[in-house]
C-alpha positions in Angstrom: 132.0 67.6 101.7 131.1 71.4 101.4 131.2 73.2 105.3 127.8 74.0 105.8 128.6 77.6 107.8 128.2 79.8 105.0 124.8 80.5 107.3 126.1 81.3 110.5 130.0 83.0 109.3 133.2 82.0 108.8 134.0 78.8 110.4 136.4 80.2 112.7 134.0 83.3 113.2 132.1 81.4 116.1 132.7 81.7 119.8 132.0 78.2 121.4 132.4 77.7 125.2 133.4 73.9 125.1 137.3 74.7 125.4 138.2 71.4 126.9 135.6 69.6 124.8 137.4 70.4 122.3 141.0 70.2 123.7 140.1 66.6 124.8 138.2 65.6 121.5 141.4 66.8 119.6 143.8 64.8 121.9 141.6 62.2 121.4 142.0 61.7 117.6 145.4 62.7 116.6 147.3 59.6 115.7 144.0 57.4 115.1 143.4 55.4 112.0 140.6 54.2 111.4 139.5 50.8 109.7 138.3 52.8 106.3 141.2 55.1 106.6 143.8 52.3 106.7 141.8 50.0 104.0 141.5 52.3 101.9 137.8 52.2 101.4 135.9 55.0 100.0 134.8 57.6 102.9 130.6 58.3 103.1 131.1 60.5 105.9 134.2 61.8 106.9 133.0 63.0 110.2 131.4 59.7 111.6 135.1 58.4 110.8 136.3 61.0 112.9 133.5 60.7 116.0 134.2 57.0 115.7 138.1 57.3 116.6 136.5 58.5 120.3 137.0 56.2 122.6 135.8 56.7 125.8 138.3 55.0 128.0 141.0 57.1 126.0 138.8 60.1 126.9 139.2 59.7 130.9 142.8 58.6 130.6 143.3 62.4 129.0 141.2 63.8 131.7 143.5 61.9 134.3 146.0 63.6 132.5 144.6 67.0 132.0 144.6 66.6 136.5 148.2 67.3 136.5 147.6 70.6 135.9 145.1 71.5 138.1 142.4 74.4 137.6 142.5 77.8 138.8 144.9 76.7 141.8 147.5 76.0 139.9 149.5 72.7 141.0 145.7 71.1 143.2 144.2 67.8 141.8 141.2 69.0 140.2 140.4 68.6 136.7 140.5 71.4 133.6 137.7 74.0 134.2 134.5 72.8 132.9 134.4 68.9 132.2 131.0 68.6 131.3 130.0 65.4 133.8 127.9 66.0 136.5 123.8 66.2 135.7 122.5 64.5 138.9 119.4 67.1 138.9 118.3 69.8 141.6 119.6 69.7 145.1 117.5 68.2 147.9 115.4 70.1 150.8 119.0 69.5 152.9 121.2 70.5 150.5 122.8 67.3 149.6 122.6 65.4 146.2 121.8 63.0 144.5 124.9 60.0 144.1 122.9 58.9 140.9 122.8 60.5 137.5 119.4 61.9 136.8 117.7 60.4 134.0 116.7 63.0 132.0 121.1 63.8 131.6 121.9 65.9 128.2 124.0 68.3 126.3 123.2 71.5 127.1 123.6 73.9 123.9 122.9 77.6 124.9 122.8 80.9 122.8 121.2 84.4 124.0 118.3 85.4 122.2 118.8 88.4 123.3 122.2 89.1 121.8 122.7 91.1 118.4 123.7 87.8 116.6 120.5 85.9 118.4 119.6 84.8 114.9 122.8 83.6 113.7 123.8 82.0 117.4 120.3 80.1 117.4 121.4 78.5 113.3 125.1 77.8 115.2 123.0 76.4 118.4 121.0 73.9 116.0 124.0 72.8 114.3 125.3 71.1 117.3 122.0 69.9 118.1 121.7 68.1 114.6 125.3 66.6 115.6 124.5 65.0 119.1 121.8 63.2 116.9 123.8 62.1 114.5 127.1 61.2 116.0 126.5 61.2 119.8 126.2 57.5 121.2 124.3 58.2 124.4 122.6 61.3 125.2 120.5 63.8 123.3 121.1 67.0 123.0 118.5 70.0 124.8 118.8 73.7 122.9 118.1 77.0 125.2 118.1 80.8 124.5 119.6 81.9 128.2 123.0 81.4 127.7 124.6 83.2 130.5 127.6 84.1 132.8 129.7 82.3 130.1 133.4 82.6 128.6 131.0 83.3 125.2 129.1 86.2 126.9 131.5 88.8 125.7 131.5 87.7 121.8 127.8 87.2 121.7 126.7 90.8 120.5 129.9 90.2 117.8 129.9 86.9 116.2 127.5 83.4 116.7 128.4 82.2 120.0 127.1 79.2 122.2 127.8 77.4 125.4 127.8 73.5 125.3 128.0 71.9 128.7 126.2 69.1 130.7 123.6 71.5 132.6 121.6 75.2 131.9 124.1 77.4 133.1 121.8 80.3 134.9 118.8 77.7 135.5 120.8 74.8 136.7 124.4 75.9 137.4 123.0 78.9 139.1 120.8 76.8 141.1 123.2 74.6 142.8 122.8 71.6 140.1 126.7 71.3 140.1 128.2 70.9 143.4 131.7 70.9 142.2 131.6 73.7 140.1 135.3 75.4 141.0 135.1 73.6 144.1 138.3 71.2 145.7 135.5 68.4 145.4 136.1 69.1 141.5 138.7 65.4 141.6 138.5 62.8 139.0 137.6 60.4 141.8 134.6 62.2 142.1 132.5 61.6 138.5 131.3 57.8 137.9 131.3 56.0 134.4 128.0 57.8 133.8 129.4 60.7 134.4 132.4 60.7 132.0 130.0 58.7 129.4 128.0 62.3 129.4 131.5 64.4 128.8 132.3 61.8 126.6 128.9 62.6 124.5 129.3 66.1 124.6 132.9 65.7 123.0 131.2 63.5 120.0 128.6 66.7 119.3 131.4 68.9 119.4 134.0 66.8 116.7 131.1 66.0 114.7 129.6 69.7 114.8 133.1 71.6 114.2 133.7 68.6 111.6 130.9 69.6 109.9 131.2 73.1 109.6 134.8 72.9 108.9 134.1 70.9 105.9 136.6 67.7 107.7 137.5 65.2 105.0 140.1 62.3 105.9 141.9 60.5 102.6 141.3 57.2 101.7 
């Protein structure tokens, strides 16, 4: 399986603001055999092995985990910055929220069209986008050109950089769609399994994304 970046850059020339996506997707499938992998059995696609070793009861344990260590207060009980769980749509006329996930829940996969690598971010953006609909169990995947107020803002003008995360960072985010956003309310106690099953989605488009464009194989 040839990576298919030659587009976009180097595989590690991408900036990708998904950092505990990816943290967690990697805890998630180091040590895991698969049924092929153990039988023996010739591999179609290496990366649907890989996606398939997620598990998503595995995948809150590690965020349980991950609470230990608290955010940006170091030693509180709130999880890693940036989980990627809570879509329960616009705030009401009051101010509270929906308890209920909003239907219409996706991965969010951002670049800036207005950056110097718009081109090349928009390929890397579609990439991902192709990967939540091939590997992701639940929820689809949305692409948008606003990507703002982002860890990946400062690479954008450099290399192909995205944000992946469970809402539209300036349109949503910015609009008080994510109540916990580096707030104490920010507890695992807080997300339901709806929740986590969206984190869990967006850490299947990342694996099978970065397994793609990394070229992943696994032996037989």
């Amino acid at each position: 399986m040839q990576p298919i970046s030659s587009s976009i850059g180097a595989p590690a020339a991408v900036a990708l603001h998904l950092f505990s996506v990816a943290v967690v997707t990697c805890g998630l499938t180091a040590g895991v055999v698969s049924p092929a992998f153990a039988q023996g059995e010739a591999v179609a696609d290496p990366v649907k092995v890989l996606v398939e070793r997620l598990d998503l009861e595995k995948y809150k344990a590690t965020l349980k985990g991950l609470t230990q260590f608290g955010d940006r207060r170091q030693g509180t009980d709130r999880n890693q910055h940036d989980m990627m769980l809570f879509d329960h749509g616009m705030p009401r006329a009051d101010g509270t929220m929906s308890q209920e996930q909003r239907p219409e829940a996706d991965v969010n996969i951002e670049f800036q069209m207005s950056s110097k690598m718009a081109a090349e971010s928009q390929k890397l953006a579609w990439v991902f986008e192709v990967a939540n609909e091939k590997y992701a169990t639940d929820y689809p995947a949305a692409v948008g050109s606003h990507m703002t107020n982002t860890d990946s803002g400062p690479f954008q003008d450099l290399i192909p950089a995205i944000s992946l995360r469970e809402n539209e960072r300036g349109v949503h985010i910015g609009s008080g769609w994510d109540p916990q956003w580096h707030q104490p309310t920010d507890v695992f106690a807080t997300y339901s399994n709806k929740d986590f099953r969206l984190g869990f989605n967006a850490a299947q488009t990342t694996l099978g994304a970065v397994g793609q464009l990394t070229g992943a194989t696994v032996k037989p």
